[in-house]
C-alpha positions in Angstrom: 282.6 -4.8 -9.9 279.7 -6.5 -8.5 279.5 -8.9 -5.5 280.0 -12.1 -7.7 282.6 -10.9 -9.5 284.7 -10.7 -6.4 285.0 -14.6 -6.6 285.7 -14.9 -9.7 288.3 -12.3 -9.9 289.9 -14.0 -6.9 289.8 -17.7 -8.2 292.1 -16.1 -11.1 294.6 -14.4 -8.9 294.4 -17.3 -5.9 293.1 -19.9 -7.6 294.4 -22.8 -4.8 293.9 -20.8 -1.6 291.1 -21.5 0.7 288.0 -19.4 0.1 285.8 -21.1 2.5 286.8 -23.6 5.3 284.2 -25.4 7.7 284.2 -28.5 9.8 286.0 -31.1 7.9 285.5 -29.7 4.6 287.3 -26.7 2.4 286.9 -25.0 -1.0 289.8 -23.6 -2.5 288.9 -20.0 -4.8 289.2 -22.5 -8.0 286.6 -24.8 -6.3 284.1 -22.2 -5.2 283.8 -20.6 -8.8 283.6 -23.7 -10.3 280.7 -25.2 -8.3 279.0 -21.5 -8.3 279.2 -22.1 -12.4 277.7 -25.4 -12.0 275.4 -24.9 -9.5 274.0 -21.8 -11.8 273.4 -23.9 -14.5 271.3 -25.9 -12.3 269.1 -22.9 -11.0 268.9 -21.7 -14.5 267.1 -25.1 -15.7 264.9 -24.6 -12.9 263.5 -20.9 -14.4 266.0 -19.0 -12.8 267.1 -15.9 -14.4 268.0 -12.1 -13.8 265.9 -10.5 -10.8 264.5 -14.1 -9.6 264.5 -14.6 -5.7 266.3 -17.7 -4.8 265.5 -18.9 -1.5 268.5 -21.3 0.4 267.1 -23.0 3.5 270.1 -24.8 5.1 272.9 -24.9 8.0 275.8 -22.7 7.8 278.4 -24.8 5.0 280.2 -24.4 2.0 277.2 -25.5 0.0 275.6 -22.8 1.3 278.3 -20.0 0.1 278.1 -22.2 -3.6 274.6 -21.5 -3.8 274.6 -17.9 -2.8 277.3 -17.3 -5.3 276.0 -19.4 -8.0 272.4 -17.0 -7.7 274.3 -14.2 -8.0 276.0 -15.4 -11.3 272.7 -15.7 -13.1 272.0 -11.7 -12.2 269.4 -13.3 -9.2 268.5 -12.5 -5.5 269.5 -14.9 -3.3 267.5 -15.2 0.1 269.5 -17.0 3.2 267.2 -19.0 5.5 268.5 -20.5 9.0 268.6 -24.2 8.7 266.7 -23.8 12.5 263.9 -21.8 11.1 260.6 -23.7 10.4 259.5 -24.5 7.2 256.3 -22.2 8.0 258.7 -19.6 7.9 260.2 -20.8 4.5 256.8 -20.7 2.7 255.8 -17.4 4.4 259.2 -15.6 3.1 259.2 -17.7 -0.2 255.6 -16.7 -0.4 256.7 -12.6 0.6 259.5 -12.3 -2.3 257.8 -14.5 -5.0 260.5 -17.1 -4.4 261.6 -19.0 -8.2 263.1 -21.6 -6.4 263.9 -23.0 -3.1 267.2 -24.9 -2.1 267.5 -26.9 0.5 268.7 -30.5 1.9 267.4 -34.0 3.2 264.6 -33.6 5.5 264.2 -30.1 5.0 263.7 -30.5 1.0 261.2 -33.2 1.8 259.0 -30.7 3.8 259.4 -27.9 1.7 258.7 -30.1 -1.3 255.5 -31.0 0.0 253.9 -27.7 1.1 255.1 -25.2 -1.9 252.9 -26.5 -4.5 254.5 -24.8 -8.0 257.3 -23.1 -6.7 259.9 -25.8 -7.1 263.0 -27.3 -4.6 266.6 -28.2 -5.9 268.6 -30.2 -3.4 271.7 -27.9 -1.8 273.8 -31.0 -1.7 274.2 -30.8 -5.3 276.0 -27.7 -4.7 278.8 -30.0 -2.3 281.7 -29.9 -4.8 282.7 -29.2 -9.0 281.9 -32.8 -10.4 285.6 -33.3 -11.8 284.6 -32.7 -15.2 286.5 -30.0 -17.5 284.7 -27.1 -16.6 282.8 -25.3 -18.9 282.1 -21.6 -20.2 281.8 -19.6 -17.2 278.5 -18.2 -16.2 278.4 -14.5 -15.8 275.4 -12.2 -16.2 275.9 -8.5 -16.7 273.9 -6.5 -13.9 273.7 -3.2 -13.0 275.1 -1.9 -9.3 271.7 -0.5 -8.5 270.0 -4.1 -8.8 269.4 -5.9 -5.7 272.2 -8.8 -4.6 270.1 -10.5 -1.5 267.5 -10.0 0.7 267.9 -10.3 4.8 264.5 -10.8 6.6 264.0 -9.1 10.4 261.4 -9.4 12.4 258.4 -6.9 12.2 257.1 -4.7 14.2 253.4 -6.3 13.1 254.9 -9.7 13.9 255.4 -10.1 9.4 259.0 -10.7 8.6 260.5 -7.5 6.6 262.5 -8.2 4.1 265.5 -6.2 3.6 266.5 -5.8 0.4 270.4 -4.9 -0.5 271.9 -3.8 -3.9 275.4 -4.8 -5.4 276.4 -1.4 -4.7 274.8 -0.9 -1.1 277.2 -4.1 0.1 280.4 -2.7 -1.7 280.3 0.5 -0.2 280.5 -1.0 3.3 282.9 -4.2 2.2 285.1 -1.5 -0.2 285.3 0.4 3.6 285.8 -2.3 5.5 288.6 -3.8 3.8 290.2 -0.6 3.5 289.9 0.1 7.4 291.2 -3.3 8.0 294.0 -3.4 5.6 292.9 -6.6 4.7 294.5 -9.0 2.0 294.9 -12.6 1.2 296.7 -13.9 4.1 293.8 -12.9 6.3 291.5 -15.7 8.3 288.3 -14.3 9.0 286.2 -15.5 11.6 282.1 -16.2 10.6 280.3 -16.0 13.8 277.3 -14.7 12.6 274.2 -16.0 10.9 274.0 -15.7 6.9 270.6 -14.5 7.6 272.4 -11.9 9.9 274.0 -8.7 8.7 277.4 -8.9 10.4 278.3 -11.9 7.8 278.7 -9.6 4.9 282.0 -7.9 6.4 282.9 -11.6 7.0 282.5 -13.3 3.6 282.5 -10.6 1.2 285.8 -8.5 2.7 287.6 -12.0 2.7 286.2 -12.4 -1.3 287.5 -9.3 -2.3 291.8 -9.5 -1.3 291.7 -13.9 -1.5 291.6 -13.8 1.7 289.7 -17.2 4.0 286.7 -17.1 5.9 286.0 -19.7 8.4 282.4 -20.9 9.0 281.7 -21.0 12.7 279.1 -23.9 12.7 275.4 -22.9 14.0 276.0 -25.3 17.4 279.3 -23.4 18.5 277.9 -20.2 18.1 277.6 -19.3 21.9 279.6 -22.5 23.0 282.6 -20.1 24.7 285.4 -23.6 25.3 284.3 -24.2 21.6 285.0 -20.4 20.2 288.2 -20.1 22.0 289.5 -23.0 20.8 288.5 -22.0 17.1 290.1 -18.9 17.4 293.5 -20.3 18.3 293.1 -23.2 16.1 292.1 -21.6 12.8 294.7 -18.5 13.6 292.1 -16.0 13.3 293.4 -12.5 12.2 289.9 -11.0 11.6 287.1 -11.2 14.2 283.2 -9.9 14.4 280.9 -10.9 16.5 278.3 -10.0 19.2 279.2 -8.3 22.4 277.7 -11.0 23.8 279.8 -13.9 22.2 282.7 -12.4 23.4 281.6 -11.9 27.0 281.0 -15.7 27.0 283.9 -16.6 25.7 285.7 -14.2 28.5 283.5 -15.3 31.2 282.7 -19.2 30.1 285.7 -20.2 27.9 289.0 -18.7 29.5 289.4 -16.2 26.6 291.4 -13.9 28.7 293.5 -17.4 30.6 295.6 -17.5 27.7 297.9 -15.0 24.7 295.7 -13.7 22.2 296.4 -15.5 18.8 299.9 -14.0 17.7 298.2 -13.3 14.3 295.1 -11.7 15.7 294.8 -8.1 13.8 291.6 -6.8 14.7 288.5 -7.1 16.7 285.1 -6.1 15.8 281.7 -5.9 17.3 278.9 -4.7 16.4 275.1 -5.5 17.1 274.3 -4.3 20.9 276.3 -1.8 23.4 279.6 -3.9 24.7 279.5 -3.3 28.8 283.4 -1.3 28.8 284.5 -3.1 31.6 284.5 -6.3 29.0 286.7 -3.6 26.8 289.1 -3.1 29.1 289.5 -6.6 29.6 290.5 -7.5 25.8 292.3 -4.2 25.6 294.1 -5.4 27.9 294.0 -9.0 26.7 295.3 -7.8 23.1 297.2 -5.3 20.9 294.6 -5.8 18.0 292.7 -3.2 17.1 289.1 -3.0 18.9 286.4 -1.7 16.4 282.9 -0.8 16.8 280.6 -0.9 14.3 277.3 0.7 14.3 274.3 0.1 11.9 271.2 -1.6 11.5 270.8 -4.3 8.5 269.0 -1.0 6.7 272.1 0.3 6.4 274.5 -2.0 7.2 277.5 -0.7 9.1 277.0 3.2 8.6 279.2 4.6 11.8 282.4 3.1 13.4 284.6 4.3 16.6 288.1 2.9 17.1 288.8 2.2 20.9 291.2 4.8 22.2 293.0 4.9 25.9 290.4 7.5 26.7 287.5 5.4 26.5 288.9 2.7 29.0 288.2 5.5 31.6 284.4 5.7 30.2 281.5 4.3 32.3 279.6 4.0 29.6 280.1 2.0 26.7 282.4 3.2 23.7 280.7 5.5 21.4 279.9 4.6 17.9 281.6 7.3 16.7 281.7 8.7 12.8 280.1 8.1 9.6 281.4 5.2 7.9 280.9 3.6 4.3 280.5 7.1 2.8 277.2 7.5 4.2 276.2 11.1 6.1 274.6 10.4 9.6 273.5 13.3 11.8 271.1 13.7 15.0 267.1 14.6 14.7 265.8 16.1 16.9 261.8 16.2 18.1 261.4 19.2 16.7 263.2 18.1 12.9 266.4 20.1 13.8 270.1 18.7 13.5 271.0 18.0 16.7 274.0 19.9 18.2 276.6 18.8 20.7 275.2 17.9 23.8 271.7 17.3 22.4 270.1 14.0 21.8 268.4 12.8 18.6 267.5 10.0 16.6 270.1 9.0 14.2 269.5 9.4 10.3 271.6 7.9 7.6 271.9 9.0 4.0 274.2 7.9 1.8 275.4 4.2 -0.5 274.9 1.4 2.1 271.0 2.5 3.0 268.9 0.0 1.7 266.7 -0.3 -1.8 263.5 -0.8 0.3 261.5 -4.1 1.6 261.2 -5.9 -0.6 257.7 -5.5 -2.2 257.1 -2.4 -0.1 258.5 0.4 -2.5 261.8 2.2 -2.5 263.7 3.5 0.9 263.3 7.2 1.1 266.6 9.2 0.6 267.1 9.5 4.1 266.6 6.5 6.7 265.6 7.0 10.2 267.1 4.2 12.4 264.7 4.2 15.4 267.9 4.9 18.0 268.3 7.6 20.0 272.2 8.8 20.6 274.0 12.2 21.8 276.1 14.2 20.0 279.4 14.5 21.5 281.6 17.1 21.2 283.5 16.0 18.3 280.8 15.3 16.0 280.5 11.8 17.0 277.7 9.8 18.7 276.9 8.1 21.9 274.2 5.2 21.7 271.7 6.0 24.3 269.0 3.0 22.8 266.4 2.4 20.6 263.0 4.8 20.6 261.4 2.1 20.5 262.6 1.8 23.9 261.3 4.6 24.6 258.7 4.0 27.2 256.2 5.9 28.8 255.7 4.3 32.9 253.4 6.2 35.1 253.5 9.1 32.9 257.3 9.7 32.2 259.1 8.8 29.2 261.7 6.7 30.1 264.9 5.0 27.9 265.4 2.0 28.7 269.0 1.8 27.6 270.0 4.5 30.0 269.0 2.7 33.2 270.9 -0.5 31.9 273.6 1.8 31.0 273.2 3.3 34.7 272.8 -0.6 36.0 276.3 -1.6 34.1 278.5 0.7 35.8 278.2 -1.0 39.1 281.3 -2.7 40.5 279.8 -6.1 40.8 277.3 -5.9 37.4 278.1 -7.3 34.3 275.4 -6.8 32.3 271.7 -5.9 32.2 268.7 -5.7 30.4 265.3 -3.9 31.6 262.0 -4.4 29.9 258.6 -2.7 31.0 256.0 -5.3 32.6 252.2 -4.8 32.4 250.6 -2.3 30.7 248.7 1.2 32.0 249.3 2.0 35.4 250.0 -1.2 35.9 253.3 -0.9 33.7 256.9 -1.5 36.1 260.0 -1.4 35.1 262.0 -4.4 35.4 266.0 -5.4 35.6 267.5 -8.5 34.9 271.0 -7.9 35.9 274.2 -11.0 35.3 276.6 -10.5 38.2 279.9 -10.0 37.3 282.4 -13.2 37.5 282.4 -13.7 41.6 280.0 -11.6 42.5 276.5 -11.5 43.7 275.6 -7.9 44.1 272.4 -7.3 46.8 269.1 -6.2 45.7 268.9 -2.9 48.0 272.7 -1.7 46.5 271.7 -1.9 43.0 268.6 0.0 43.9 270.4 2.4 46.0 273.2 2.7 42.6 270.7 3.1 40.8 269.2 6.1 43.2 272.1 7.9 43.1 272.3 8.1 39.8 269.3 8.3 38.1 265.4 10.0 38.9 263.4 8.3 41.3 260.8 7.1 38.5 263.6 5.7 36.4 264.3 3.3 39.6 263.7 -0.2 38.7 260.8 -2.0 40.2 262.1 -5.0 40.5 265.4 -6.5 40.2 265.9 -10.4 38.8 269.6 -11.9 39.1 270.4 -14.0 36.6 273.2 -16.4 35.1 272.7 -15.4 31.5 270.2 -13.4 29.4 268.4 -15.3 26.8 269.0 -14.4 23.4 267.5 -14.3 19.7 269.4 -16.8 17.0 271.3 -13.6 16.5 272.2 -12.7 19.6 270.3 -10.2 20.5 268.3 -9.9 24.1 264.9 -11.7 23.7 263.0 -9.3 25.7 259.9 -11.3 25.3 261.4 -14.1 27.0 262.3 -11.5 30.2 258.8 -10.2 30.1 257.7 -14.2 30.2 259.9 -14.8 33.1 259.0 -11.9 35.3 255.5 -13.0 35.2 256.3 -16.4 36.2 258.7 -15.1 38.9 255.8 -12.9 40.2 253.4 -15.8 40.5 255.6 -17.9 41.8 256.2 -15.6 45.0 252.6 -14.7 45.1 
């Protein structure tokens, strides 16, 4: 059973539950497949057919979900675009995958309109709800697991957008896991924090698809409002969240998570994304009975390991690890040297298995085996320990230096909530710099973080300098913008100069 056919299959069994619930709006399972079947019909008078890209430019919404399902009716590729990014962006990715057709909405189809030339633009609002009509013959095209479902662009390293391109069966083997490990079924609410563009929303929709179950949109503008996410969680009686760390620290630290019960329906927790600072972990084990999960993967590969917080790891100064292989996918340690890592050792993680990727798109297929670029231990029971990315991997005065073990170092101070240290200038002229957020009361001194840090860690692994700060700026998904730290370090410098 392919992705689509989730839907569908659901709409016959729940027909008047909620699928998809946003801001004012809701489509029961009946509605979705409906306007997926009429929305396909569109796409196919536009040229749309089996193995076309089908780019959809526009905020978070139900539309949105219609049009994603409605591509994947007609055996297409559907592309999700933030309705933030510019419309540069749209023509370079519609440009990248050979778009067919690009949906978007007001404005943003009036720009898009006027800068793709022959690639033509339906309207997303046309996608808003079934028109009333008796519905006709459903639209289903046969295609085969192997084909590719959707296409997630990252960033590249050159400064291109990648795109990342996902089969039918690379997104059930995670979803078939994940709803498995969850137990989930139709009375289930689950929480979409993340980006469509953004990996983490696959669990969210497509886990929810497959038992009937709801999945409620988090609209773009609440995404890292904490007062706002709190009060969704009570008020849509999440049972199923994933997220950021970092969302949740706001809402702990900015929207009184923690100041009141957990929802009484609240099942499990998940995060995936970056490491989650464990004295944030103890507070929502503490907080809740639900089940904290972290999952570990990179959009590659989707969620490929997963480590279920135990009592044991609330005594950890470090963060959790990210434990086994998940999804039926084999992971294991590489060394420098091409050996399997043993216990103890350290070694860049390699995945093999359903959820690794078909390839970029345009780029030829994955190899059998994909290397993820982070670097993590091997503990003793065959699980990992994230130690950060190798791309992180620095060279400063002549020593190789990880970056994520000096935060890690940095994040087990008393007063230190979080941190984040980039490199600064290049040559011998490269220094290590830490932005560190104080924990909730605290303002920890320059010298004692140093001195921590001392204790703990070689004398060239010693930040340089040390930046207090309220918050660390993040990417649209979350993540630390490390270019932005860079930027402010140099302005900081000139500034005292």
């Amino acid at each position: 059973m392919n992705l689509h056919e989730l839907v569908i299959r659901s709409a016959q069994q729940h027909p008047d539950r909620t699928a998809v619930a946003a801001v004012g709006r809701e489509l029961t399972y009946r509605e979705l497949d409906r306007g997926a079947d009429e929305f396909a019909r569109l796409l196919a008078a536009a040229g749309v057919g089996r193995g076309d890209r089908v780019v959809i430019w526009g905020d978070k919404s139900p539309e949105v979900i219609v049009a994603m399902q409605a591509a994947l009716r007609l055996g297409a590729v559907y592309v999700p675009q933030d309705g933030t990014a510019p419309v540069g962006r749209i023509v370079t990715v519609a440009g990248d995958c050979a778009a067919r057709v690009v949906c978007a909405t007001g404005d943003r189809l009036k720009e898009v309109t006027a800068v793709l030339g022959t690639v033509p633009a339906l309207d997303l609002a046309q996608a808003a709800a079934p028109t009333g009509a008796a519905p006709a013959p459903a639209v289903h095209t046969e295609t085969k697991p192997d084909e590719p479902a959707f296409i997630l662009y990252t960033s590249g390293s050159t400064g291109t957008p990648k795109g990342v391109s996902i089969s039918h069966r690379n997104a059930r083997a995670f979803v078939d896991w994940a709803v498995e490990l969850l137990g989930a079924g139709p009375d289930d609410r689950f929480a979409n924090h993340a980006p469509l563009v953004f990996d983490l929303s696959v669990l969210d929709l497509y886990a929810a698809f497959s038992v009937g179950a709801s999945v409620r949109l988090v609209p773009a503008a609440l995404a890292y409002a904490p007062g706002e996410l709190v009060a969704f969680l009570h008020r849509e009686a999440i049972t199923v969240w994933y997220s950021v760390p970092s969302a949740l620290i706001l809402m702990i630290r900015g929207g009184g998570l923690l100041d009141r019960p957990a929802p009484q329906g609240l099942r499990a927790v998940l995060f995936a994304g970056e490491p989650f600072p464990i004295a944030h972990v103890r507070r929502l084990a503490a907080w809740t009975d639900a089940r904290l999960l972290n999952l570990y993967g990179p959009t590659e590969t989707n969620v490929c390991t997963w480590h279920e917080v135990v009592p044991a790891d609330l005594e950890r100064e470090r963060p959790v690890p990210i434990g086994r292989a998940a999804s039926g996918d084999e992971v294991w340690a590489r060394t420098d040297t091409g050996a399997v890592a043993a216990p103890g050792e350290q070694g860049e993680l390699v995945v093999s298995g359903p959820t690794v990727m078909l390839g970029y798109w345009g780029r030829g297929p994955a190899s059998e085996a994909y290397a993820t670029g982070d670097i993590v231990t091997v503990l003793p029971d065959g699980g990992f320990d994230y130690v950060g990315r190798r791309d992180h991997a620095v060279k400063v005065r002549g020593h190789r230096i990880e970056l994520g073990e000096i935060e890690t170092t940095a994040n087990a101070h008393a007063d230190v909530e979080t941190t984040a240290v980039v490199v600064a200038g290049e040559g011998m002229d490269a220094r290590l710099v830490a932005f560190v957020v104080p924990a909730a009361g605290a303002r920890p001194g320059l010298l004692a973080l140093r001195r921590h840090l001392a204790e703990r860690l070689p004398s060239y692994m010693i930040a340089d300098h040390i930046h207090l700060l309220p918050d660390l700026p993040r990417t649209r998904n979350g993540k630390i913008d490390r270019p932005e730290l860079v930027r402010r370090h140099l302005t900081l410098s000139k500034g005292r100069s």
